[in-house]
N, C-alpha and C positions, 0 to 999 in steps of 0.2 A: 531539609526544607519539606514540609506540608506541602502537597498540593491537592485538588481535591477536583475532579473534569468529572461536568455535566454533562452527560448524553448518553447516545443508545448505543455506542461502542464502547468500549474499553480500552484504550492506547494502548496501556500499562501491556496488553496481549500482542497489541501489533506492531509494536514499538520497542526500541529499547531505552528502557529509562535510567539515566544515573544513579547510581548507586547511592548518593548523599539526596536523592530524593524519594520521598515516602509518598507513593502513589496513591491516593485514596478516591475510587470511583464510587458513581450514583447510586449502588445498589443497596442504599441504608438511608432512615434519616440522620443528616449529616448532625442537625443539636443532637440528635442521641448518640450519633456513631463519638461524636467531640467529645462529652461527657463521658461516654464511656473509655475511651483512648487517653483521657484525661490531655486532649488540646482545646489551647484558648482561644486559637483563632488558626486560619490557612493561610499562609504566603501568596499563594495563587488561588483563583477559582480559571478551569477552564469552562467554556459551555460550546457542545458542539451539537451538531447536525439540528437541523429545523429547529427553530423556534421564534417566538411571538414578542420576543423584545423590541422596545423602540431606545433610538438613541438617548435618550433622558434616563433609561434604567441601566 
């Protein structure tokens, strides 16, 4: 499984992730990072620490 966490930490560093998951954090853009990885889309999106969303996005 794709997954693909927004924010200014890394988990994938503090965390330990399963193995059947492909951790992919913020530090790219993601359509370029996708096309180049050649993925169609993410399983997951995380987004963490501070942000400006409201519940409709």
């Amino acid at each position: 499984m794709d997954v693909l966490q927004i924010g200014p930490d890394n988990w994938a560093e503090k965390y330990e992730i399963p193995d059947d998951v492909v951790w992919h954090f913020n530090d790219f853009s993601a359509k370029k990072y996708q096309k180049e990885k050649n993925i169609s889309k993410f399983a997951v999106v995380i987004i963490t620490g501070e942000n400006n969303l409201q519940d409709q996005d």
